[in-house]
C-alpha positions, 0 to 999 in steps of 0.5 A: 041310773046316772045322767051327767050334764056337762057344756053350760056356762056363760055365753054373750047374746047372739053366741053358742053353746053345746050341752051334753047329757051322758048317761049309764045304768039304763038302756038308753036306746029305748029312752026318750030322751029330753033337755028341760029348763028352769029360770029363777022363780019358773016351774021347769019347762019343756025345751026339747025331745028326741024319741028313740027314732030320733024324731025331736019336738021343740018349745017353740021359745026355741024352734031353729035355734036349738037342736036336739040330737042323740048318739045311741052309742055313747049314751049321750044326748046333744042340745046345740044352743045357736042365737042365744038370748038373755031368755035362755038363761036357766038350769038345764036339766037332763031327761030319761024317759021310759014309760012310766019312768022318768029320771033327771040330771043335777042340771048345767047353768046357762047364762046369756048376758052381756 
């Protein structure tokens, strides 16, 4: 199993930025998918889900500026970042999630400063 993070960077206050999470060696469509997020010296927090119905649940740090989407047929999952804040800034991580089974990306780094 391989979930491959690409799209971080930096970005000033206010801007946008789209991750991207691809995956392989896993059946994706029956995959929760997730975007997590870690800052220096915080335990790694939920952002976003999406279920393999494309329902998606938010932190609510992020609620209407962030969107969660998936497309099943390239295995890849999708977190528009819209408004983004200094606050935002942390290794974004990638989740499978299938059951009991949990499987992660290396992480993508987004900066939000000035």
């Amino acid at each position: 199993v391989q979930l491959v993070e690409s799209g971080g960077g930096l970005v000033q206050p206010g801007g946008s930025l789209r991750l991207s999470c691809a995956a392989s060696g896993v059946i994706f469509s029956i995959y929760t998918m997730g975007w997590y997020r870690q800052a220096p010296g915080k335990q790694r927090e939920l952002v976003a889900t999406i279920t393999t119905g494309s329902r998606s649940n938010y932190a609510d740090s992020v609620k209407g500026r962030f969107t969660i989407s998936r497309d099943n047929a390239k295995n890849t999952v999708y977190l528009q970042m819209n408004s983004l804040k200094p606050e935002d800034t942390a290794v974004y991580y990638c989740n499978a999630h299938f059951l009991g089974s949990d499987f992660w990306g290396q992480g993508t780094q987004v900066t939000v400063s000035s």
